[in-house]
N, C-alpha and C positions, 0 to 999 in steps of 0.2 A: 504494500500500500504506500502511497507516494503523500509526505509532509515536508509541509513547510517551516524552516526555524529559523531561528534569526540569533546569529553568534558575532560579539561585538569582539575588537581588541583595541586597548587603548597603549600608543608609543608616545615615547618619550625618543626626539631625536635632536641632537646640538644641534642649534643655529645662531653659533658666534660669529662666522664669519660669510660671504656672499654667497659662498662655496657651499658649506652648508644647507646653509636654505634650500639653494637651487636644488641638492640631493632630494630632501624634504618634499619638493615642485613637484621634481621628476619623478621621484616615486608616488606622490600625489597623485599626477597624469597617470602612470603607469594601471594605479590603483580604480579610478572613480570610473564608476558607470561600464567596467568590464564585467563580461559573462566568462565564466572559466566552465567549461566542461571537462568531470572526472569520470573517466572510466573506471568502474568496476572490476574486470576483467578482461580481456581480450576476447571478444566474439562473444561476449555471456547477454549482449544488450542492457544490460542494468549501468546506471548512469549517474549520477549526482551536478547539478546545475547550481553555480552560486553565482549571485549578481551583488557586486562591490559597491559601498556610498563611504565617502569620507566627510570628514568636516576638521581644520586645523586652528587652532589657537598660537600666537605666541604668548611663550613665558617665559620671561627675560632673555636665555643667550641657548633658551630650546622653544622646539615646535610640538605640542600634542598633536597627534594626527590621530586621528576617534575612526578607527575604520570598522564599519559594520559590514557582514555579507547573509543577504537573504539563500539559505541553503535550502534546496528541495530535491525531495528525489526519495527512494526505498529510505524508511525509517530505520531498517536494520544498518544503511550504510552512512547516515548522518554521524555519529560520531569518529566513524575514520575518518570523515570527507575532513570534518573542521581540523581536525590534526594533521591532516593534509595541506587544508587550506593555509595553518600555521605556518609550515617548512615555505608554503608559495608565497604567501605575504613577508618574511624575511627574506627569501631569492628578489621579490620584487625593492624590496628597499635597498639591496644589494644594487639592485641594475641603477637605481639612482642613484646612486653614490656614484656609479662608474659614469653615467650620463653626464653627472656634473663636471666629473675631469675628464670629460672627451667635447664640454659645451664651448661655445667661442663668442666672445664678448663681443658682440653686437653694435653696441649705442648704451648711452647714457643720457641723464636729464635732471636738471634739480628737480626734488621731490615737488618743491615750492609749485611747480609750474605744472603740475600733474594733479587732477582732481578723477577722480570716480566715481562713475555712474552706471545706472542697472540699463540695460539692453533688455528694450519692452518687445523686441520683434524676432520671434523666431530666427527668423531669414539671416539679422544683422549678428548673429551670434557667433562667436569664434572662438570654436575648440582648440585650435592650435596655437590662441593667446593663454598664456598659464600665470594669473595673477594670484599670488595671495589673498587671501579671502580676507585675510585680517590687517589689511589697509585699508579697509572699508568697511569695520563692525556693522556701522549704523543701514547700510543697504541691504535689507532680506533677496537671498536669491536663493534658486532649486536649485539651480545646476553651477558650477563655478566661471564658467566659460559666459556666463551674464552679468558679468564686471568688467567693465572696460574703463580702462585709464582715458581721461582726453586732456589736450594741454588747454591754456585758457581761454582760446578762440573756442571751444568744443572743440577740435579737429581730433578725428581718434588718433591716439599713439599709443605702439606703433602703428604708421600707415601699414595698407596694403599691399605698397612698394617688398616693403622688408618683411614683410609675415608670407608673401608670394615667394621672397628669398630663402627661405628657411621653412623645414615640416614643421616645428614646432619653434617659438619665443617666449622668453620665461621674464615676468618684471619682477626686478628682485634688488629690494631695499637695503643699502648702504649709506650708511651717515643720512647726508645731505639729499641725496641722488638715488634716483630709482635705474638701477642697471641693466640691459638687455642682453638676454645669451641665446642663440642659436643653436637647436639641437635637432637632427633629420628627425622627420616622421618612424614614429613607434609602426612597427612589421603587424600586417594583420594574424600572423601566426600564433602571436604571443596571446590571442586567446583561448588557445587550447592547452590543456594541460593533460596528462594521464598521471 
């Protein structure tokens, strides 16, 4: 019989320096709104499905990352699955760490000259911009990718120009200056797992 449960885990990951964060981002992106499918066995067709939501906080010179995943699938294999999902959610914070020392520094911009705002329209929405959630407490959003930075004229930043350059862009706060780092689009592979 096939149920539904919902297994949370909360991380504690430094974020002293830009480098950090971006880890933090990257395994964020890696994390939010993926479906991981676990095999069972090989040819037995029994299967286990989870779908990932995050939410991050900073706390002083770390990041909480609160990631939940909705598991369903055979009740008898929910608890291998989430101890599975364990080893996959530290492999995935692993990739981000390495993301962040393979990212390439972009653009910069005084924070001063950077405001945020929620993206009311579907369409304008950009997955492959990766903002901190928590440079913008006061704005409710679902998904994270409905935060968008724009400088004081509104104009979005980043443009087009350089999100069209790059699979993914991470804005990621330093001192004064909000930093941009370029990293290739994540593989559609990476959502399957056995």
């Amino acid at each position: 019989m096939s149920k539904t449960i919902e297994h949370g885990w909360e991380l504690r990951l430094p974020a002293g320096t830009p480098e950090q964060m971006l880890a933090v981002l990257a395994a964020r992106d890696r994390l939010f709104g993926q479906t991981i499918t676990l095999e069972a066995e090989e040819g037995s067709g029994d299967a286990v499905e989870a779908w990932f939501g995050t939410v991050e906080a900073l706390d002083n010179d770390h990041v909480r990352l609160d990631v939940l995943a909705e598991v369903t699938g055979p009740s008898e294999l929910l608890d291998a699955a989430v101890e599975a999902l364990q080893d996959l959610l530290s492999e995935l914070v692993s990739e981000g760490e390495q993301d962040a020392k393979e990212a390439t520094l972009i653009g910069r911009r005084k924070a001063a000259e950077v405001r945020f705002v929620k993206v009311e329209n579907e369409d304008d929405e950009r997955p492959d911009l990766i903002v901190p959630t928590w440079l913008a407490p006061d704005i409710e959003i679902e998904v994270p990718w409905q935060l968008q930075p724009v400088d004081r004229s509104g104009a979005r930043w980043p443009g087009d120009g350089i999100l069209g350059e790059h699979g993914r862009v991470f804005v990621v706060p330093s001192g004064d200056e909000l930093l941009l780092y370029g990293l290739p689009e994540l593989e559609d592979d990476e959502e399957e797992a056995e």
